[in-house]
N, C-alpha and C positions, 0 to 999 in steps of 0.2 A: 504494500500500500504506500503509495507516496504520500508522503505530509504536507501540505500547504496551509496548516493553522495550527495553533499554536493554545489553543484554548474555546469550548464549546459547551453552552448548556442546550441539552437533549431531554423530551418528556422522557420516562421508563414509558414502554408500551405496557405493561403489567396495572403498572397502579397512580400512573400519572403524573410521579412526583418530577423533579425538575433533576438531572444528574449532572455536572459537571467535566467534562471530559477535559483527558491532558493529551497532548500529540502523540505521545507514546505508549497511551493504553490503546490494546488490540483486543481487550476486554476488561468488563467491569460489571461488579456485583450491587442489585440495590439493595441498601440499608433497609429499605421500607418492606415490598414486599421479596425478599430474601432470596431473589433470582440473578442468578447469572445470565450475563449477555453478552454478544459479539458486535465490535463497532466494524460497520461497514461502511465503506463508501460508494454508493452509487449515484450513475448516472441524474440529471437533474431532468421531470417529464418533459418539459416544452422547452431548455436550452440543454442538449449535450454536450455543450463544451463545460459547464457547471455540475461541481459533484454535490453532491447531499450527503451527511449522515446518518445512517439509522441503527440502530442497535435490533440485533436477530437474538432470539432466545438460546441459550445454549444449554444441550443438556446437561444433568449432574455426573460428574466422571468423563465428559466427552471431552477429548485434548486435543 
């Protein structure tokens, strides 16, 4: 994944709360509702040259 930001707040899709991302997490657990997740970047819908982050659910023990 290439980095071009340096700091990010993301809702959890789980429980809605707001998480802070760092450029260097490629994962992160919420506090709130106790799930792990994968930060991704994808494509942006209506401009592709713009990426999005989204966090994907990650299962428990999956590496």
């Amino acid at each position: 994944m290439e980095i071009y930001w340096e700091r990010a707040e993301i809702q959890c899709p789980g429980c809605r709360e707001v998480l802070v991302l760092r450029a260097s997490l490629l994962e992160i657990w919420c506090p709130w509702c106790e799930e792990p997740y994968e930060v991704r970047e994808v494509p942006h819908r209506t401009d592709p040259r713009r990426t999005v982050l989204t966090l994907a659910r990650r299962m428990r023990g999956d590496r």
